[in-house]
BAVO-135099 format. One record per residue: residue in one letter; x, y, z of N, C-alpha, C in turn. Coordinates in Angstrom, 2 decimals, always signed. Example, Ala and Ser with C-alpha at 12.3 -4.5 7.8 and 13.67 -1.06 7.14 Angstrom:
residues 2
ATOM:A:+13.19:-5.69:+7.80:+12.30:-4.50:+7.80:+13.20:-3.30:+7.80
ATOM:S:+12.85:-2.25:+7.08:+13.67:-1.06:+7.14:+12.90:+0.03:+7.87
This chain:
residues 211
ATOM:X:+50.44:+134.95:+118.07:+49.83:+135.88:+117.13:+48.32:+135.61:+117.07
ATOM:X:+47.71:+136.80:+116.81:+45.95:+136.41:+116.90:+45.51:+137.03:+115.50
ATOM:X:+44.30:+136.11:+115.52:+43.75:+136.06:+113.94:+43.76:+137.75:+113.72
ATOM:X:+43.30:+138.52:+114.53:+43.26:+140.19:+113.91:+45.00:+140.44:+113.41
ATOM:X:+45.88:+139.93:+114.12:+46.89:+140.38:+113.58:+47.53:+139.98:+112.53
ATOM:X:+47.17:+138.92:+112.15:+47.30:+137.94:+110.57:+46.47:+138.52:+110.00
ATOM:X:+45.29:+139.55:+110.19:+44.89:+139.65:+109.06:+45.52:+141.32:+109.07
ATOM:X:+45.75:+141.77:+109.52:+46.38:+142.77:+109.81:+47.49:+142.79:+109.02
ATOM:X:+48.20:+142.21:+109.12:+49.48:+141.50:+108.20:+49.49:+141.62:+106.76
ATOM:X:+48.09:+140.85:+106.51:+47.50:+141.10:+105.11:+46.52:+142.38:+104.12
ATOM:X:+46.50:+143.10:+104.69:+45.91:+144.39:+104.39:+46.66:+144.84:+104.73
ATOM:X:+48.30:+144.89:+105.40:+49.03:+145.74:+104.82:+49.90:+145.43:+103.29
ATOM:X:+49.83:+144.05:+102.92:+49.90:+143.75:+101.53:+49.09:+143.88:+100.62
ATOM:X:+47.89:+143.91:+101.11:+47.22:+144.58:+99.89:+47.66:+145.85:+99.37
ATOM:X:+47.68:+146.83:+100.58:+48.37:+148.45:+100.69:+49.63:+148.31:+99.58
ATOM:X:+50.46:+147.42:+99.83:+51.38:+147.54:+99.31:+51.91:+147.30:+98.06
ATOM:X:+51.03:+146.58:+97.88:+50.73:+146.17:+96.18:+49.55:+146.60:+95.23
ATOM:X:+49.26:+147.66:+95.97:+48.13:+148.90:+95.21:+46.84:+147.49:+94.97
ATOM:X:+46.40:+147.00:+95.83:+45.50:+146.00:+95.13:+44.17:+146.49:+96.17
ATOM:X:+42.86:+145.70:+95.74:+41.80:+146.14:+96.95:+41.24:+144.50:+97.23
ATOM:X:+40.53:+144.85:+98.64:+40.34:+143.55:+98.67:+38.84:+143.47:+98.30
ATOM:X:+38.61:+142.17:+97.82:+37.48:+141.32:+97.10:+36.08:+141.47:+97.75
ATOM:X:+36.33:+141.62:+98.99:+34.74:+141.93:+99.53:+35.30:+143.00:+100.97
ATOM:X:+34.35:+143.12:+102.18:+34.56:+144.38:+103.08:+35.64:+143.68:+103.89
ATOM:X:+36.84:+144.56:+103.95:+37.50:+144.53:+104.68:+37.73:+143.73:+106.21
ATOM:X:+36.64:+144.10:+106.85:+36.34:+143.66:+108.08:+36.34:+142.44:+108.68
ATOM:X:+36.37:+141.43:+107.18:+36.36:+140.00:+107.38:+37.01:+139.31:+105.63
ATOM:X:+37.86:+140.22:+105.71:+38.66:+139.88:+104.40:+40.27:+140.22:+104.57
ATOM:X:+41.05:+139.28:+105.53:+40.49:+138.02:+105.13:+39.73:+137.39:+106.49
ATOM:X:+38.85:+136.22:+106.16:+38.85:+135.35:+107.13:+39.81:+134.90:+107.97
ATOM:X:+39.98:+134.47:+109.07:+41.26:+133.92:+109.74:+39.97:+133.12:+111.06
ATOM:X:+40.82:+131.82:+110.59:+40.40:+131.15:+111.66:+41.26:+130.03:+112.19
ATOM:X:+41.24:+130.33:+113.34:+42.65:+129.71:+114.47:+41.94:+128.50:+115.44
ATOM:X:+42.19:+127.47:+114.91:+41.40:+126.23:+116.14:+40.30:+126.05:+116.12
ATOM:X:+39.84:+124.85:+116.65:+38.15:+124.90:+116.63:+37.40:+125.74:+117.37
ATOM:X:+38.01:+126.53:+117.96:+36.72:+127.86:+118.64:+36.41:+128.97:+118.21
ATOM:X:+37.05:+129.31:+116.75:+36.81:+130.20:+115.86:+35.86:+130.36:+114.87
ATOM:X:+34.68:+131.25:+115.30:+33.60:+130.95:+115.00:+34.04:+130.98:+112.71
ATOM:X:+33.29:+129.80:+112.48:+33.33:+129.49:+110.90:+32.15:+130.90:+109.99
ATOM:X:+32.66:+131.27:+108.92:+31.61:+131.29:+107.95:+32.43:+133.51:+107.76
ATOM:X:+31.33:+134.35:+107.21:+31.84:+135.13:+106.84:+31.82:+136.23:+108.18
ATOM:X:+32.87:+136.20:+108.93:+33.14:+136.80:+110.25:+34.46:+137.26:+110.01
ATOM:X:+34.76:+138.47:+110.61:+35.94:+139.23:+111.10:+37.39:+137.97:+112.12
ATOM:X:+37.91:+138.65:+111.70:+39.00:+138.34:+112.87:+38.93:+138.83:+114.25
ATOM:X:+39.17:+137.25:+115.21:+39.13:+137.69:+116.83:+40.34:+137.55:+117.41
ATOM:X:+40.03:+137.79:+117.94:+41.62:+137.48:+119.25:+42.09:+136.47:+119.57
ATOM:X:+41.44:+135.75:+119.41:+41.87:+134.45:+119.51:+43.17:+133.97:+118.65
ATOM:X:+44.05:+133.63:+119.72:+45.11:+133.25:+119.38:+45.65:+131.87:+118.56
ATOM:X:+46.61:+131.72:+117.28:+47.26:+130.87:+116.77:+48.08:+129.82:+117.93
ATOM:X:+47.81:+128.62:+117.91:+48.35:+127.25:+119.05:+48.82:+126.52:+118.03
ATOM:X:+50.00:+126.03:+118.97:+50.69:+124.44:+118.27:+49.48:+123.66:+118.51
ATOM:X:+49.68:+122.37:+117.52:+48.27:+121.26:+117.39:+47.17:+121.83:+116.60
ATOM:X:+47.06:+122.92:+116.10:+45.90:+123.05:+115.34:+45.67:+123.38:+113.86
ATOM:X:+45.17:+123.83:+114.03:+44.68:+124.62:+112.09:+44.68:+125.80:+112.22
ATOM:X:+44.80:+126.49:+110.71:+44.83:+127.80:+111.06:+44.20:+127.84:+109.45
ATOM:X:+43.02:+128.63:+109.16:+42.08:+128.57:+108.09:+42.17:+130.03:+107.18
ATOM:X:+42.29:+130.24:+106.02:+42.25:+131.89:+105.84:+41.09:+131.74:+104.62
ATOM:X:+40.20:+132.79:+104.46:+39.37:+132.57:+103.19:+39.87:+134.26:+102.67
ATOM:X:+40.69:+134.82:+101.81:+41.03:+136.09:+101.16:+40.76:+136.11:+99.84
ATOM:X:+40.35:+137.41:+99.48:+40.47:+137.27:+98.05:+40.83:+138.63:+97.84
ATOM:X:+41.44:+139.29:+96.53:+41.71:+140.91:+96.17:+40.89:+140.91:+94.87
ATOM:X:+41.25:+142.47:+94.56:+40.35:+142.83:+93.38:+41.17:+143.32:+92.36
ATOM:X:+41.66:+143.31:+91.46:+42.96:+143.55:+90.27:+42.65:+143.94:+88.93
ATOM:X:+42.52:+144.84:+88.65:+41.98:+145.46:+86.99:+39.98:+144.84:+87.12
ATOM:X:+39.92:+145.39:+87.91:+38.18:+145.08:+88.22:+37.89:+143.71:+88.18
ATOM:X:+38.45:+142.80:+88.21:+38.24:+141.19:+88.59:+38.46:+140.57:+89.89
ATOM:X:+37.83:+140.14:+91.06:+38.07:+139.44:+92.00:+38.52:+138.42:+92.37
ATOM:X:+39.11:+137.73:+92.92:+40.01:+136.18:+92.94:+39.23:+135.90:+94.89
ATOM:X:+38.83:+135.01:+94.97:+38.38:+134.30:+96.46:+39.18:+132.64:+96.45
ATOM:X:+39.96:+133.09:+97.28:+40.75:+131.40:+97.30:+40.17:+131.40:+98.92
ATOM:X:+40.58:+129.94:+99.46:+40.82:+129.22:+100.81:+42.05:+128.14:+101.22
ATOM:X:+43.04:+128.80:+102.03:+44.11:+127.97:+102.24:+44.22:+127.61:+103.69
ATOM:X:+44.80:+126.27:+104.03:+44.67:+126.31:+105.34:+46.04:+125.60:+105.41
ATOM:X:+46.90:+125.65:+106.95:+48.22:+125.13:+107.37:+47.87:+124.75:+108.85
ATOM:X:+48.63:+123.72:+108.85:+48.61:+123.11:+110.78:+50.05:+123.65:+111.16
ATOM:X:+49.97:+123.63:+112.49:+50.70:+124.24:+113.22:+51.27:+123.28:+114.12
ATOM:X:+52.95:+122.74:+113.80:+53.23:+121.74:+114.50:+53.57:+122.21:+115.98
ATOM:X:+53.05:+120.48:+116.70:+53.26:+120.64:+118.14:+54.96:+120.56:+118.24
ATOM:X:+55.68:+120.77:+119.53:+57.01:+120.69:+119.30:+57.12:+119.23:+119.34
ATOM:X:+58.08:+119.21:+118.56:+58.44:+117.19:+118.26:+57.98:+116.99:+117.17
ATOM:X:+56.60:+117.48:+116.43:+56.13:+116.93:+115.85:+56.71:+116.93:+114.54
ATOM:X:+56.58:+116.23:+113.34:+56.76:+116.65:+111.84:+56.11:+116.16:+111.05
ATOM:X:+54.90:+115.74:+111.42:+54.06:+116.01:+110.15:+52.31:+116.28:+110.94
ATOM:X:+51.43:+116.25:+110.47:+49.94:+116.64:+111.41:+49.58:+115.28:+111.59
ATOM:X:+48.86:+115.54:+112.88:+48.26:+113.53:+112.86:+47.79:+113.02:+111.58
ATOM:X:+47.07:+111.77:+111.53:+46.85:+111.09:+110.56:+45.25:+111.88:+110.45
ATOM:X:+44.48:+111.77:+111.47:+43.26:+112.36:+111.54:+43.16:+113.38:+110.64
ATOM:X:+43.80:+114.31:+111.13:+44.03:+115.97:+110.29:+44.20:+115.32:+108.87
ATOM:X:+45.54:+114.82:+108.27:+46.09:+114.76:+107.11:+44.56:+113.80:+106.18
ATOM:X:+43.84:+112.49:+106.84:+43.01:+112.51:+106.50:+41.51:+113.11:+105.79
ATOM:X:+41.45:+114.00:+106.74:+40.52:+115.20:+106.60:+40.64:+116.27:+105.44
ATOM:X:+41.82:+116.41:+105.49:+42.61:+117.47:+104.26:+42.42:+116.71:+102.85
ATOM:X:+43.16:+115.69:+102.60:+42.92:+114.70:+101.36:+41.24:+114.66:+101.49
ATOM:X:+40.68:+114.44:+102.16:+39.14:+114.09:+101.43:+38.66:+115.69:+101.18
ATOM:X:+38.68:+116.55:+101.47:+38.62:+117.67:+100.85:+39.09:+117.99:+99.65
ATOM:X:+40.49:+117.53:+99.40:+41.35:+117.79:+98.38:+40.43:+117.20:+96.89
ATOM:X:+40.36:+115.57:+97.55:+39.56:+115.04:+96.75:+38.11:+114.87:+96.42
ATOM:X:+37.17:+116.09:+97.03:+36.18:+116.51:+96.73:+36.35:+117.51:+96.00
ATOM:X:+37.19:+118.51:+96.01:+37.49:+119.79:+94.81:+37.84:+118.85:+93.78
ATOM:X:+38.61:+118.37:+93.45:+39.20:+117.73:+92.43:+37.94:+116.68:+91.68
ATOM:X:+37.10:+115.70:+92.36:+36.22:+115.29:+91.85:+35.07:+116.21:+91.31
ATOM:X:+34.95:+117.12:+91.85:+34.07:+118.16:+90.98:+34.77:+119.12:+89.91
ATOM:X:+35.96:+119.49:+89.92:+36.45:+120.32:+89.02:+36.39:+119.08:+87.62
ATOM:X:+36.84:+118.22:+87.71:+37.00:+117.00:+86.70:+35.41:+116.81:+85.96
ATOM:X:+34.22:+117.10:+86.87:+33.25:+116.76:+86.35:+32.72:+118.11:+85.78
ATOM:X:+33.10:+119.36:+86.14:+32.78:+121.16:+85.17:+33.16:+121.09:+84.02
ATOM:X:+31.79:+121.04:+83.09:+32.12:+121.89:+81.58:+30.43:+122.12:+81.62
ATOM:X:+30.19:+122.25:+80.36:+29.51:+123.37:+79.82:+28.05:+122.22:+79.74
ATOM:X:+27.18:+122.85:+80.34:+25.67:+121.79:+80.38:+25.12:+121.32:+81.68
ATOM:X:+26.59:+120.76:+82.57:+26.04:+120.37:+83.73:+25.64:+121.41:+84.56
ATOM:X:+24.61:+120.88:+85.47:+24.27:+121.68:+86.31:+24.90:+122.06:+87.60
ATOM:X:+24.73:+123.40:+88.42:+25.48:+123.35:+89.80:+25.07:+122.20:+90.51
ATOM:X:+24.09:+121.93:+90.62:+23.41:+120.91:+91.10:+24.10:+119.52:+91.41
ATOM:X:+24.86:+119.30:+90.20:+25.27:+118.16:+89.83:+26.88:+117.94:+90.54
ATOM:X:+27.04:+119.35:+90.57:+28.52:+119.65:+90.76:+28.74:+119.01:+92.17
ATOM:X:+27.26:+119.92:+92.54:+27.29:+119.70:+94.85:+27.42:+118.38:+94.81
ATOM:X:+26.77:+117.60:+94.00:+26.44:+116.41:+94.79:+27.83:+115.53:+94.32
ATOM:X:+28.53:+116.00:+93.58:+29.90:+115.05:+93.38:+30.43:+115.28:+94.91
ATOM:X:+31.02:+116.42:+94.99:+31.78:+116.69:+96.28:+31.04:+116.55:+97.02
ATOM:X:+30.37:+116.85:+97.32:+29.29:+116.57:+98.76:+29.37:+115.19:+99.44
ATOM:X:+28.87:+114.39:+98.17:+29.11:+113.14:+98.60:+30.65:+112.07:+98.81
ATOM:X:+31.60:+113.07:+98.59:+32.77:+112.93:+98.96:+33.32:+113.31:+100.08
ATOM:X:+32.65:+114.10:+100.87:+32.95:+114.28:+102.31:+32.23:+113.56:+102.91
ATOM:X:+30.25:+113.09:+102.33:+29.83:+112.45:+103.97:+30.40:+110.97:+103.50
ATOM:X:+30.63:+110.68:+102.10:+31.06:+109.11:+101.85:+32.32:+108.87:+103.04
ATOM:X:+33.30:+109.60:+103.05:+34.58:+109.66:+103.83:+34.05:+109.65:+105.56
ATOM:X:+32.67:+109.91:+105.70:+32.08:+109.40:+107.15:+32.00:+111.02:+107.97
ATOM:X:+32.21:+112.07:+107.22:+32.47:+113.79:+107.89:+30.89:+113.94:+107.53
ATOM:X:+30.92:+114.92:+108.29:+29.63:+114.90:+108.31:+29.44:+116.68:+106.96
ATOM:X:+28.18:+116.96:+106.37:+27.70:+117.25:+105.40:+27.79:+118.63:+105.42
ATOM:X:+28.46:+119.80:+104.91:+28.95:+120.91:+104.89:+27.46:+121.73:+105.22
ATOM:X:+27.47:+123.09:+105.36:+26.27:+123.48:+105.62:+25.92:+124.93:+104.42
ATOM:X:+27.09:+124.48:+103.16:+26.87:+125.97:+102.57:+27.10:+125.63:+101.33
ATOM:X:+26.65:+126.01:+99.94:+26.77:+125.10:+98.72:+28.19:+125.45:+98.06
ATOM:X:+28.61:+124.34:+96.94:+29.93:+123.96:+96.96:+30.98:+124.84:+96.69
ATOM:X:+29.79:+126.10:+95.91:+30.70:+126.94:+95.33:+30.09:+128.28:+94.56
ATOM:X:+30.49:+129.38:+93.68:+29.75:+130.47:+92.92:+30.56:+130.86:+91.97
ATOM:X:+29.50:+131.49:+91.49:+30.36:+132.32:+90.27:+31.13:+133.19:+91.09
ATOM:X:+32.01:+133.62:+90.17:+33.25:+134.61:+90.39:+33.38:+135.45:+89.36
ATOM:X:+33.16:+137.14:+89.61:+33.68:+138.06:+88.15:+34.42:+139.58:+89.22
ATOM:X:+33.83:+140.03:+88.38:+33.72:+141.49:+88.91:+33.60:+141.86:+90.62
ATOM:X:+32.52:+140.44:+91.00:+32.26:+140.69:+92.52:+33.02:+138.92:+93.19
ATOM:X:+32.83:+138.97:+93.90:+33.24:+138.02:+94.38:+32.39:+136.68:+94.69
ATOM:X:+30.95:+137.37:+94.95:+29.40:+136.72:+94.28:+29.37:+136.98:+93.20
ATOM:X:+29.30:+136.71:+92.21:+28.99:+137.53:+90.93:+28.05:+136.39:+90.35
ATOM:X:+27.40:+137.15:+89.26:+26.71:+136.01:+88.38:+25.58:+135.40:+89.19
ATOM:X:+24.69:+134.85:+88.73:+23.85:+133.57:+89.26:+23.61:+132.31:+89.47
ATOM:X:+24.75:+131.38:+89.28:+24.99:+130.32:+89.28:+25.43:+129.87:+90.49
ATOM:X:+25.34:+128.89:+91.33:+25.60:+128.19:+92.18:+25.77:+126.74:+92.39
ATOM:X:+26.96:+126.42:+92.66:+27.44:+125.16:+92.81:+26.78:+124.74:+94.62
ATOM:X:+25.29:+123.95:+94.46:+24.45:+124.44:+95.74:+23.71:+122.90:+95.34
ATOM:X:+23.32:+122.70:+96.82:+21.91:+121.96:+96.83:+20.78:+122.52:+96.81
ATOM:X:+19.75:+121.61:+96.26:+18.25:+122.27:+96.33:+17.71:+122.57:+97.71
ATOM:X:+18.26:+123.50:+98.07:+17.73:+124.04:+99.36:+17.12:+125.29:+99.06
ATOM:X:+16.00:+125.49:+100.23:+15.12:+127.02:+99.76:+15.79:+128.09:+99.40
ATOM:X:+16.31:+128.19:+100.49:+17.73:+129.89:+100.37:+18.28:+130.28:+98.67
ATOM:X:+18.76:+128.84:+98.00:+19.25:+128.91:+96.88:+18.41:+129.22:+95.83
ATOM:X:+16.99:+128.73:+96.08:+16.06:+128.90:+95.22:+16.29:+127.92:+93.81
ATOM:X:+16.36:+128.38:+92.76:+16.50:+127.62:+91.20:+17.97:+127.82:+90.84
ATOM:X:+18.81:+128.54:+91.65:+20.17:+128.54:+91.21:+20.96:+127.62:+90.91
ATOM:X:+21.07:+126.18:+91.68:+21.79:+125.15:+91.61:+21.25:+124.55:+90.07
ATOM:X:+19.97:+124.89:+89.37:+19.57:+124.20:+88.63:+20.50:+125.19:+86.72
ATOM:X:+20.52:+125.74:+87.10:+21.85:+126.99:+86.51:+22.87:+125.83:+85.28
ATOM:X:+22.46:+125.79:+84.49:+23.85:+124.76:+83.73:+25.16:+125.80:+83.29
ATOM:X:+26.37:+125.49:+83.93:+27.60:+125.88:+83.18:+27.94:+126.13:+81.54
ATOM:X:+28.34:+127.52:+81.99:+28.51:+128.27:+80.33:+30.20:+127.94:+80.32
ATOM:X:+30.36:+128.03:+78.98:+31.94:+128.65:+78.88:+32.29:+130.00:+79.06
ATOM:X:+33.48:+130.15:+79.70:+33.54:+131.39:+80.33:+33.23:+131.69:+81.30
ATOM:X:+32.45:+130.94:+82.24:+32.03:+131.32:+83.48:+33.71:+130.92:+84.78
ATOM:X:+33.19:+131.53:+85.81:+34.16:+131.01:+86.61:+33.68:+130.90:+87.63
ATOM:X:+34.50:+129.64:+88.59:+33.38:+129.30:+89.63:+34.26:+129.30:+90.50
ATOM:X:+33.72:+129.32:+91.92:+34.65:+129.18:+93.45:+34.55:+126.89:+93.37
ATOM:X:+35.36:+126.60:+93.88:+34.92:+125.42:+93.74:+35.48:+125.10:+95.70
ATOM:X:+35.28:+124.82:+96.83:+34.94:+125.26:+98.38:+34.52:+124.31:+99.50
ATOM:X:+34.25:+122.70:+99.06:+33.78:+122.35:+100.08:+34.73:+122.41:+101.23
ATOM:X:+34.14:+122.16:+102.32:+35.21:+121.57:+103.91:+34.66:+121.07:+105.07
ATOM:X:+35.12:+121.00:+106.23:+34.55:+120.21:+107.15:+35.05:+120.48:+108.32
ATOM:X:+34.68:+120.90:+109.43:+35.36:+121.10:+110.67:+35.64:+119.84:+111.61
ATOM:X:+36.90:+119.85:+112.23:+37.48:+118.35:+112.66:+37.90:+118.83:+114.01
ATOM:X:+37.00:+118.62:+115.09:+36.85:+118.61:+116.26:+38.41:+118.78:+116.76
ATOM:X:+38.76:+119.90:+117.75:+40.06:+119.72:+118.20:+40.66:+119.82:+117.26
ATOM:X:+41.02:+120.37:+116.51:+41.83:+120.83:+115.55:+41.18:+122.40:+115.28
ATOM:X:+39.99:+122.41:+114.10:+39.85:+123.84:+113.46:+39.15:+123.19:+112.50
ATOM:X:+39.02:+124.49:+111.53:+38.41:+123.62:+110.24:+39.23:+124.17:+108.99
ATOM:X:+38.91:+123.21:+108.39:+39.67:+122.71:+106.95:+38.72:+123.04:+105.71
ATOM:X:+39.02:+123.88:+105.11:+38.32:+124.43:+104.15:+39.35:+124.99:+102.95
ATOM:X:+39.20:+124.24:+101.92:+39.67:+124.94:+100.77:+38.98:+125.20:+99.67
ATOM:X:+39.43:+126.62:+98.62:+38.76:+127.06:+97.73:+39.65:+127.29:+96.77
ATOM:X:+38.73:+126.97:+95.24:+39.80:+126.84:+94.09:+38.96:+127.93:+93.16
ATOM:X:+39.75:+128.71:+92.21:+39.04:+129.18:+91.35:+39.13:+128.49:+89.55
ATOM:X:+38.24:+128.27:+89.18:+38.49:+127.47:+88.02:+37.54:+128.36:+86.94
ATOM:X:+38.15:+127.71:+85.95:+37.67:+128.83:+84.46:+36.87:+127.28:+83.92
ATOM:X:+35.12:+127.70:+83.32:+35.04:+126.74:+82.37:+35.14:+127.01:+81.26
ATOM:X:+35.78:+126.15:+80.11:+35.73:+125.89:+78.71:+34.73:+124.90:+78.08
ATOM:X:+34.94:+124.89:+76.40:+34.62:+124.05:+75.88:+34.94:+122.51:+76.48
ATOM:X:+36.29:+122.48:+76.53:+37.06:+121.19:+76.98:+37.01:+120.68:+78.41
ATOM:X:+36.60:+121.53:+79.40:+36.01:+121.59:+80.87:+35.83:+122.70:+81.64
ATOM:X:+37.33:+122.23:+82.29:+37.44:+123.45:+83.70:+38.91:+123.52:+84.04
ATOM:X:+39.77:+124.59:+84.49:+40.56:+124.33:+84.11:+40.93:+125.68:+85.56
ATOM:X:+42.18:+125.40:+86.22:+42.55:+126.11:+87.27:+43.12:+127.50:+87.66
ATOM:X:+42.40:+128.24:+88.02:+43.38:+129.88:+87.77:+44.66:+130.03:+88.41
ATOM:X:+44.33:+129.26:+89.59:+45.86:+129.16:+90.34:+46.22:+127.60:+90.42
ATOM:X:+47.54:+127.85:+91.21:+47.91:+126.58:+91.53:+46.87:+126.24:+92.98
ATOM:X:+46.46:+124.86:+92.59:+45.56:+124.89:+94.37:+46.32:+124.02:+94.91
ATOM:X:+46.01:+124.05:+96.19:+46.53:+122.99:+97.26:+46.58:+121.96:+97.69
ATOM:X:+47.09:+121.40:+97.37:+47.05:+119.89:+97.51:+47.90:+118.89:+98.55
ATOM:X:+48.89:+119.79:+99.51:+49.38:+119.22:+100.71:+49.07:+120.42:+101.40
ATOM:X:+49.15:+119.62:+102.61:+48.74:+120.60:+103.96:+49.82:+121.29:+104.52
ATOM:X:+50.30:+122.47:+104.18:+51.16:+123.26:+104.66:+51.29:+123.21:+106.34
ATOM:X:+52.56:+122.85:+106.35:+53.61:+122.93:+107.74:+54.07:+124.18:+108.33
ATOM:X:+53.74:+124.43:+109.69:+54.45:+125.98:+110.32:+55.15:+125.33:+111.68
């Protein structure tokens, strides 16, 4: 099966559940199959799903005028195999535990700023090398929405990362890391902040789904 047809798959569920999707079609969802699938906001190619690898999706829909952007990813066992190497399963947990160290540190004051550099430094601490896109965004109506950014002080971002968390806001929370020979590993959580922090819209992922 090739990434156009997985996503193919999925826009006919959107169809089917009267829903729209979250940003243009064309690359909603993401699908990315192995490490030769080019990363970031691109369409689906032809490139075909293999035993031994990853298989990456970034989707989101749109539901009573609110958008949802998650990131889930599953390996694809070789025959024999039953569980992903240690490498992979490695890679996945330090991701896991870069969302999770930043969702724990969201409530109301801190800055995006502050957010990047929890997770951030939870992937290059783990020895991966340093994502190339900031950690995360608001989420409403659009799927960018709002002005806040869970970002480093880089030019592009401008003063956004410097943005302190409201209650009520909602953020993508996103780092990942591509792992040579495999694909890349990228997950995204959507979280609500409160008074009391941050708190999860869905269930997120926390083992690496088996096919």
């Amino acid at each position: 099966m090739s990434e156009k047809q997985i996503a193919d798959f999925m826009h006919e569920q959107i169809d089917e559940l009267g829903l729209e999707s979250a940003w243009d079609l064309d690359h909603c969802p993401t699908v990315n199959a192995g490490p030769d699938s080019p990363i970031g906001h691109v369409g689906p190619t032809d490139i075909q799903v293999q035993r031994g690898q990853l298989v990456h999706f970034d989707f989101g829909v749109r539901q009573n005028d609110y958008c949802s952007d998650i990131q889930r990813v599953v390996y694809v066992l070789e025959d024999g195999e039953e569980g992903a190497p240690a490498v992979v399963q490695r890679a996945f947990q330090t991701v896991v535990q870069a969302i999770q160290s930043a969702v724990k540190e969201m409530r109301p004051g801190i800055t995006g700023l502050e957010i990047d550099k929890i997770a951030r430094s939870v992937i290059t601490g783990a020895g991966f090398p340093e994502y190339k896109y900031a950690t995360g965004h608001q989420l409403g109506r659009a799927a960018h929405d709002g002005g806040g950014v869970l970002g480093p002080q880089w030019e592009r971002y401008g003063d956004s990362p410097n943005r302190k968390l409201e209650a009520g806001h909602v953020y993508t929370v996103e780092p990942g890391l591509a792992l040579p020979g495999y694909g890349y590993i990228g997950l995204e959580e959507d979280v609500l902040i409160s008074e009391a922090g941050a708190e999860y819209l869905g269930k997120p992922q926390t083992e690496l789904i088996l096919i």
